[in-house]
PANU-87155 format. One record per residue: residue in three letters; y, x, z of N, C-alpha, C in turn; residue number from 1. Coordinates in nm, 2 decimals. Example, Ala and Ser with C-alpha at 12.3 -4.5 7.8 and 13.67 -1.06 7.14 Angstrom:
BEGIN
{romi 'ala',{-0.57,1.32,0.78},{-0.45,1.23,0.78},{-0.33,1.32,0.78},1}
{romi 'ser',{-0.22,1.28,0.71},{-0.11,1.37,0.71},{0.00,1.29,0.79},2}
// end
This chain:
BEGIN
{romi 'unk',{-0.12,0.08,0.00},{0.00,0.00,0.00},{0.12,0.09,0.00},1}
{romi 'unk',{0.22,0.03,-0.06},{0.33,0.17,-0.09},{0.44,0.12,0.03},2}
{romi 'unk',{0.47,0.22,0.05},{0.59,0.22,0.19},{0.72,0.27,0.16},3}
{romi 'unk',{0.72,0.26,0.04},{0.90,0.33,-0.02},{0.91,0.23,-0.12},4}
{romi 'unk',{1.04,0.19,-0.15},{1.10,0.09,-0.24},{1.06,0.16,-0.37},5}
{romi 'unk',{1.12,0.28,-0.38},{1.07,0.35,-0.54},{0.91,0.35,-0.53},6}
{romi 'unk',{0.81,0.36,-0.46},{0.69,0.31,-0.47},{0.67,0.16,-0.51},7}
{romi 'unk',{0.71,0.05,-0.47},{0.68,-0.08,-0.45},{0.71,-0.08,-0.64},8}
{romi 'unk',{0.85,-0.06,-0.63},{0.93,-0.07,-0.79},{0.85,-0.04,-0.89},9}
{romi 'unk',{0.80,0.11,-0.87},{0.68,0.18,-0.95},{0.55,0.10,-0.96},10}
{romi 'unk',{0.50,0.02,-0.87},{0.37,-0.10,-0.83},{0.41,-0.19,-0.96},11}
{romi 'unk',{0.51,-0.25,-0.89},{0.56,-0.37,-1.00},{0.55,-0.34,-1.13},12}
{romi 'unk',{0.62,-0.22,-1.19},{0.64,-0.15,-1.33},{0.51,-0.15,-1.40},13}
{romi 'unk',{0.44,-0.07,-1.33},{0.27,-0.09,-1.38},{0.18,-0.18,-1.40},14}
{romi 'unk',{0.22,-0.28,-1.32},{0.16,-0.39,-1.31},{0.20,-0.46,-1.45},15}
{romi 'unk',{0.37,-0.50,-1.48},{0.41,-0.57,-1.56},{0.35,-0.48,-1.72},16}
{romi 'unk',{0.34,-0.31,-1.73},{0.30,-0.26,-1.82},{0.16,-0.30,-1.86},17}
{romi 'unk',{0.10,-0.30,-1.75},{-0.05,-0.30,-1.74},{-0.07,-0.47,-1.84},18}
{romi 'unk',{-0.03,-0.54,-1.76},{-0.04,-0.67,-1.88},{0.01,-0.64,-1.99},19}
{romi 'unk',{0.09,-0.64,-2.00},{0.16,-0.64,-2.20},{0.09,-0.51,-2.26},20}
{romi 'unk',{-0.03,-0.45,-2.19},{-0.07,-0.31,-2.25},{-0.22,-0.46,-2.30},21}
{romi 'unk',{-0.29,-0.48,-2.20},{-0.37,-0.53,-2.20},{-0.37,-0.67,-2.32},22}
{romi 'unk',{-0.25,-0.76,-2.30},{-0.19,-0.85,-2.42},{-0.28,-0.81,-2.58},23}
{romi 'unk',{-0.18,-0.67,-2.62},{-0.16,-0.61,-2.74},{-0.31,-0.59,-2.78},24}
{romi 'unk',{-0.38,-0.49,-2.70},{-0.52,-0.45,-2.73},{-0.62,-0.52,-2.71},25}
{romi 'unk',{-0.62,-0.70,-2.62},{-0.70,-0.78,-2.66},{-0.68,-0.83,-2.83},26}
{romi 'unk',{-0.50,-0.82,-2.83},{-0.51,-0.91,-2.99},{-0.54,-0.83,-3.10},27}
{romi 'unk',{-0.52,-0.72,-3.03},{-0.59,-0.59,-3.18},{-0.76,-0.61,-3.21},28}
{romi 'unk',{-0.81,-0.55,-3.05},{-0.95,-0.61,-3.09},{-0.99,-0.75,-3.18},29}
{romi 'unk',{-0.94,-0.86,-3.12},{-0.93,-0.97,-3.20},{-0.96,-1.00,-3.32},30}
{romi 'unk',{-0.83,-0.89,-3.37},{-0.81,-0.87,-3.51},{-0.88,-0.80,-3.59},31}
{romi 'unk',{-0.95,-0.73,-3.50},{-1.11,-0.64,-3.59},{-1.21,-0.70,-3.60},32}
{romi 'unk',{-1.24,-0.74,-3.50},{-1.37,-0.88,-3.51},{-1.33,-0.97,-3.62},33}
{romi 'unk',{-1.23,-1.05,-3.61},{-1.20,-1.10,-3.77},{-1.20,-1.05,-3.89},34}
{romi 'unk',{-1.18,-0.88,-3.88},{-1.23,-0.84,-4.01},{-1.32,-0.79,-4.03},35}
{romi 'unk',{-1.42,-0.79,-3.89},{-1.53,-0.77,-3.98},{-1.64,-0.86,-3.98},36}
{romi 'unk',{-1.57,-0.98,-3.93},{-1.64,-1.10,-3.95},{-1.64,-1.19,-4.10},37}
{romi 'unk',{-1.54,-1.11,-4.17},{-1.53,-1.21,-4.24},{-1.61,-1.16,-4.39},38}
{romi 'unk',{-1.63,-1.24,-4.51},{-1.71,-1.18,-4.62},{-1.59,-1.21,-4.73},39}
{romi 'unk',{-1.48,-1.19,-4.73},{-1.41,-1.21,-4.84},{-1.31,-1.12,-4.82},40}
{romi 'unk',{-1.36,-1.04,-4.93},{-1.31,-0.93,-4.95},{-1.08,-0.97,-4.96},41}
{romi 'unk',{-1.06,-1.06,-5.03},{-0.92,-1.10,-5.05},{-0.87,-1.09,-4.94},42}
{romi 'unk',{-0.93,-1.19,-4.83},{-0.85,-1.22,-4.68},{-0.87,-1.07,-4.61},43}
{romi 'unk',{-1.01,-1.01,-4.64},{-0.95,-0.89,-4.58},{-0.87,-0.79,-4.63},44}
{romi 'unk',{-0.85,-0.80,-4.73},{-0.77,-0.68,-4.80},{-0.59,-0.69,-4.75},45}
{romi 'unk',{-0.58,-0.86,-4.71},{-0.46,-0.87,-4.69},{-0.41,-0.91,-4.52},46}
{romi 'unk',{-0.53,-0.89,-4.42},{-0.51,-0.87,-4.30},{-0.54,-0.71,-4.29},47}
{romi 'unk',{-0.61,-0.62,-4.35},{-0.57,-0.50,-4.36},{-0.49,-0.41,-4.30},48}
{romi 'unk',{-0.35,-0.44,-4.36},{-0.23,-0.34,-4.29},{-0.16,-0.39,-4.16},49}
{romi 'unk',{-0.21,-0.55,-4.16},{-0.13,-0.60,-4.03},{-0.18,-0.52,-3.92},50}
{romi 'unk',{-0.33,-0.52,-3.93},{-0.47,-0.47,-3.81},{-0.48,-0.30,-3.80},51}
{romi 'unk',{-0.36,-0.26,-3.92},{-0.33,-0.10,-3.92},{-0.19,-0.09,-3.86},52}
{romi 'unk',{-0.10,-0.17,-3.87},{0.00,-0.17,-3.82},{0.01,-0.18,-3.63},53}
{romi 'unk',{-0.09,-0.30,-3.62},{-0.15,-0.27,-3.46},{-0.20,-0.16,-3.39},54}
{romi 'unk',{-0.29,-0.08,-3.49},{-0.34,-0.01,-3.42},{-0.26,0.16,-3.40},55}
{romi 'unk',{-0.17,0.15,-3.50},{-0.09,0.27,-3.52},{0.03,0.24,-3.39},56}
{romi 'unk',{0.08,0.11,-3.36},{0.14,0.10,-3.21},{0.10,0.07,-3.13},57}
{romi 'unk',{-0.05,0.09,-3.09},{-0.11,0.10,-2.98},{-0.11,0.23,-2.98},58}
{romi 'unk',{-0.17,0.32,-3.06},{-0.16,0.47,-3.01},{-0.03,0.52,-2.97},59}
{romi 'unk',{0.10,0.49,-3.07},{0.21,0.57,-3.03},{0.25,0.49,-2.91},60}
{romi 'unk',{0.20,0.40,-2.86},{0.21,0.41,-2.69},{0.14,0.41,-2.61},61}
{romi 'unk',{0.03,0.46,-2.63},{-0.07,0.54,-2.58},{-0.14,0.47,-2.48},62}
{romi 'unk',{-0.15,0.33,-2.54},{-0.26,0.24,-2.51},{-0.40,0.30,-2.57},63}
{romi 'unk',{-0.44,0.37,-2.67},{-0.53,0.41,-2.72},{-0.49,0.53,-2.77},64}
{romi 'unk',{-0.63,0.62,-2.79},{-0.58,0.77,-2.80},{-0.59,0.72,-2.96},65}
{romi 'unk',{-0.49,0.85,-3.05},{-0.41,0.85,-3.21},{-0.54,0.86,-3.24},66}
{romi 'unk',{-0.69,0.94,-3.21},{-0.79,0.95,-3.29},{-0.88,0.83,-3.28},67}
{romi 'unk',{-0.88,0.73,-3.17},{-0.96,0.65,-3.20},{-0.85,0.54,-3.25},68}
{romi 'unk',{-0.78,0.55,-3.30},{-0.69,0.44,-3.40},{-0.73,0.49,-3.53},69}
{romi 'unk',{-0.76,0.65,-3.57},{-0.77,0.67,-3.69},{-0.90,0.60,-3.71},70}
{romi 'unk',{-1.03,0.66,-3.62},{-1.13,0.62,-3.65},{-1.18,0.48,-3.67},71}
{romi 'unk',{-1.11,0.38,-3.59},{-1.11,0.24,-3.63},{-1.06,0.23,-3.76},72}
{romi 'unk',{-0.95,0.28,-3.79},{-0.87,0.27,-3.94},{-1.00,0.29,-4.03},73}
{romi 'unk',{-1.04,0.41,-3.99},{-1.13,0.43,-4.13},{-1.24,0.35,-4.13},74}
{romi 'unk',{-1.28,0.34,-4.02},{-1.41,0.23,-4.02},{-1.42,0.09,-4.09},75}
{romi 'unk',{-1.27,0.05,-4.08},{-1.25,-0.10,-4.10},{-1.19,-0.05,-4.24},76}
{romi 'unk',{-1.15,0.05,-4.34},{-1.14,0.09,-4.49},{-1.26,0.09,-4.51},77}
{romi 'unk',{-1.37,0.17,-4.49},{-1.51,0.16,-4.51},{-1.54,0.03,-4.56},78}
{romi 'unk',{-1.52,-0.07,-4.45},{-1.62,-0.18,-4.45},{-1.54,-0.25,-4.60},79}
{romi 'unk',{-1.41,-0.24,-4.57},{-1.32,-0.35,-4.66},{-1.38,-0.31,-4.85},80}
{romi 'unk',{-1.36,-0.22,-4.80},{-1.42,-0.11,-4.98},{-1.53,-0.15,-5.00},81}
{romi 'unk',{-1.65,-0.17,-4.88},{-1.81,-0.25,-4.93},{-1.80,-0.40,-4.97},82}
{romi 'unk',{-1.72,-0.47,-4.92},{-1.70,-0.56,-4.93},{-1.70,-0.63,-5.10},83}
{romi 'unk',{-1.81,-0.74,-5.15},{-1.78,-0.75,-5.28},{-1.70,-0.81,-5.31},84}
// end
């Protein structure tokens, strides 16, 4: 339990981060599951850059480390490319 105001403040800060961290990277996950649930190649080609644009600001705020945004990236080009 914190016993200084700049402790309590700092409690609060993290707390309020901690959700809107958590927010973002449930809806990113979300948004991978939908792409790789889906078999049409169109709808995914054009949810694509949105689900790259998530994942590129989750790393630069370091909700997720920059390499595992790439490797999702590629994984989810992979699939989109198999896709007939």
């Amino acid at each position: 339990m914190a016993h200084h105001p700049s402790a309590e403040k700092r409690n609060r800060q993290n707390e309020k981060r901690r959700l809107h961290n958590r927010y973002y990277a449930r809806r990113t996950r979300n948004a991978i599951k939908a792409i790789r649930n889906t078999t049409d190649k169109a709808a995914a080609v054009e949810m694509l850059p949105k689900v790259f644009a998530m994942l590129d600001k989750l790393a630069k705020i370091n909700v997720i480390h920059h390499n595992k945004a790439a490797n999702l990236k590629s994984g989810l080009s992979v699939y989109v490319n198999k896709l007939a």
